[in-house]
C-alpha positions in Angstrom: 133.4 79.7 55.8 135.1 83.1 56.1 133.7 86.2 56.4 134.1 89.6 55.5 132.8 93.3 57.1 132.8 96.1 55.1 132.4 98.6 58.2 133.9 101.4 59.8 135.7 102.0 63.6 133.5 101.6 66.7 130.7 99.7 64.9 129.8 98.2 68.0 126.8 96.2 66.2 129.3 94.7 63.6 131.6 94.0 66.5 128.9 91.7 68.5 128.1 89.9 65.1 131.4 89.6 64.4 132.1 88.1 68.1 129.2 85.9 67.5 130.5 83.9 63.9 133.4 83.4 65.7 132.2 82.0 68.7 130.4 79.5 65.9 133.6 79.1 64.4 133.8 80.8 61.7 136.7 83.2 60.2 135.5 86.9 60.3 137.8 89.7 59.2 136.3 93.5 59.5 137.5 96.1 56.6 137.5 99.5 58.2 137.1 101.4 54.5 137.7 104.6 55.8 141.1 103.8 56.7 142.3 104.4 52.9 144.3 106.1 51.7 146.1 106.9 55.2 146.9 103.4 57.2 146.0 101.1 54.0 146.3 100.2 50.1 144.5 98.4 47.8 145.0 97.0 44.9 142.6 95.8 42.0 144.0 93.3 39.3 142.5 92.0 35.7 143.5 89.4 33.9 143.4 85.6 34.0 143.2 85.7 37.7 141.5 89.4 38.8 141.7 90.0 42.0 141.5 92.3 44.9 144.0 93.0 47.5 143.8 95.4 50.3 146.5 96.0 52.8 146.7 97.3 56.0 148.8 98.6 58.7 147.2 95.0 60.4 146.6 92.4 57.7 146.1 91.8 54.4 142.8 90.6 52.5 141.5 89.1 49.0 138.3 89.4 48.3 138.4 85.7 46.2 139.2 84.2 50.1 136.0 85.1 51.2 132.8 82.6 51.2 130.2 86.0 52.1 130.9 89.3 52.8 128.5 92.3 54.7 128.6 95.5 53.4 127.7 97.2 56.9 128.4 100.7 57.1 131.7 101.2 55.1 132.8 104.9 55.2 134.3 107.4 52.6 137.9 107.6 52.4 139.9 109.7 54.7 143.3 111.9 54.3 145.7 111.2 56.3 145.7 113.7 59.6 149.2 114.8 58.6 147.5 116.2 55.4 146.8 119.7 56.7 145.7 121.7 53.9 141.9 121.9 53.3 142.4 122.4 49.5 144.2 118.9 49.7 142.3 117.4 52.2 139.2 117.9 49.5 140.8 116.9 46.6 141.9 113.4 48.4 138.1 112.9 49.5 137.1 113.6 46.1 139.5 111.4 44.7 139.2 108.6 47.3 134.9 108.5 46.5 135.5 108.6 42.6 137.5 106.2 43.6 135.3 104.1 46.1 132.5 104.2 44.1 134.8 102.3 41.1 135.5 99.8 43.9 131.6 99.4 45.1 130.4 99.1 41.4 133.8 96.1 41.3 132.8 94.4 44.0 128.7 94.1 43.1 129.6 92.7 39.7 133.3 90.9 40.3 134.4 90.9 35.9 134.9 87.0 36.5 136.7 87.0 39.8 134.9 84.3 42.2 132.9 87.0 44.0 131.5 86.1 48.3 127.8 85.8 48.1 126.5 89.7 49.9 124.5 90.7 52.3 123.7 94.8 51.2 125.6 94.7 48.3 126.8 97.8 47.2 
């Protein structure tokens, strides 16, 4: 079984569960979803094998590895901190939740990719 957290940073509830699967031996990975677009990239494929990849500065993940998957408390996108600009700042926020929300409505009906069973889907 493998697992996968849709969280954010200092989730310390998701970090005890998390510490607890794996002390049962099972694979847990946690997605900090904030963390796009500034320390990771993801990318959505269609075809005869859809999939979804997302990479970060730490690992990589696709969704069709994952047996279940807990949508904890995954956050809106964030700019990078270099971005200093408020106008730009917005528009990535806006951009990264039209975006987010494309992914969340993706991930709760998976278009034929092998999809983890959910716990909170989005």
């Amino acid at each position: 079984m493998r697992v996968l957290i849709l969280t954010r940073a200092q989730d310390e509830h998701a970090a005890y569960i998390r510490a607890g699967l794996v002390n049962r031996g099972i694979e847990v990975d946690c997605w900090f979803t904030s963390d796009f677009p500034s320390r990771q990239s993801q990318t959505v494929s269609f075809g005869i094998q859809p999939s979804l990849k997302i990479t970060t500065d730490l690992s990589e993940y696709d969704l069709r590895d994952y047996t279940m998957a807990w949508y904890r408390r995954p956050n809106a996108p964030n700019a990078n901190y270099a971005v200093i600009d408020r106008r730009d700042r917005e528009y990535v926020h806006r951009a990264g939740m039209l975006y987010q929300g494309g992914l969340d409505l993706l991930l709760s009906k998976p278009f034929g990719m092998r999809s983890p069973v959910w716990i909170n889907a989005p």
